[in-house]
C-alpha positions as CSV (number, residue, x, y, z in Angstrom):
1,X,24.3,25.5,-10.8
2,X,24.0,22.7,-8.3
3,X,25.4,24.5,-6.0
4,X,23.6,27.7,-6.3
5,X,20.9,25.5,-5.5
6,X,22.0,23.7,-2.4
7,X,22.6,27.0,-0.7
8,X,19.3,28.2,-1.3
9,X,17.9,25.0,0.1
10,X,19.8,25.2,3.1
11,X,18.5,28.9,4.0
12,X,15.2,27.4,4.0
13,X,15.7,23.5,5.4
14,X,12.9,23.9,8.2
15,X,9.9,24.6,4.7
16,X,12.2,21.1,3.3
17,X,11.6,19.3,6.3
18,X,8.3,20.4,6.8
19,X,7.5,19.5,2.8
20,X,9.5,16.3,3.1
21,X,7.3,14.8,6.1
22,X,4.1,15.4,4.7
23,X,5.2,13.6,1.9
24,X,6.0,10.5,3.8
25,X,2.7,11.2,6.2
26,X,0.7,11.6,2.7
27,X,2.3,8.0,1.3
28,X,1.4,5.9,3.9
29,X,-2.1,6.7,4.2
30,X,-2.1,6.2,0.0
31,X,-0.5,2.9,1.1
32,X,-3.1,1.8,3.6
33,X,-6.4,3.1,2.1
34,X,-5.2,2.2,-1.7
35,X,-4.3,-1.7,-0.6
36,X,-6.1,-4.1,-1.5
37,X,-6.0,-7.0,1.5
38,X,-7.4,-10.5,1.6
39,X,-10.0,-11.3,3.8
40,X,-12.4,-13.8,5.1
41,X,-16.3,-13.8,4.5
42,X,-17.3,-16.8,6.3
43,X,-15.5,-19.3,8.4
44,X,-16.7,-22.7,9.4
45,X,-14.9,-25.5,10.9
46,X,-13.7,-27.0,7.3
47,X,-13.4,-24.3,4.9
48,X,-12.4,-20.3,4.6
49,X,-13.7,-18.1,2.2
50,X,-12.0,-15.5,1.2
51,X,-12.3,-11.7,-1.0
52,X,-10.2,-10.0,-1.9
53,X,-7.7,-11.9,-4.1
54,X,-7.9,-11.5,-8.5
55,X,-8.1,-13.8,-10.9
56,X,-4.8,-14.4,-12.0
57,X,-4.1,-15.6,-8.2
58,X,-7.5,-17.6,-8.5
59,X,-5.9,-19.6,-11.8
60,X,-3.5,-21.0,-10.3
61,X,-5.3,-23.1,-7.7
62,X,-6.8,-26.2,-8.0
63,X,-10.4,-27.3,-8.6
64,X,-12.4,-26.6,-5.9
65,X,-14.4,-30.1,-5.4
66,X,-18.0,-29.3,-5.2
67,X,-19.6,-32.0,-1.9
């Protein structure tokens, strides 16, 4: 059965490749749009401050000590 269907791929490899790019083309924009990135809001000459990260990431830092 396997087989059978192996051949019939073969006769029609160019509509497999074309099929198989535009699935990689299609995941990578998913990939870029989708992700979430990091990223600063303000910079001064002490301190970063950042968007972009969740809370279980926040948790795990230490105090911030207000000045």
């Amino acid at each position: 059965m396997l087989t059978i269907a192996m051949i019939g791929a073969a006769n029609n490899a160019t509509g497999i490749l074309v099929l198989g790019c535009l699935g990689v083309l299609v995941s990578l924009i998913f990939g870029i749009v989708l992700s979430r990135v990091a990223h600063p809001t303000r910079i001064d000459s002490e301190y970063i401050r950042m968007k972009g990260s969740g809370r279980e990431f926040l948790g795990t830092l230490p105090e911030f000590p207000l000045a």
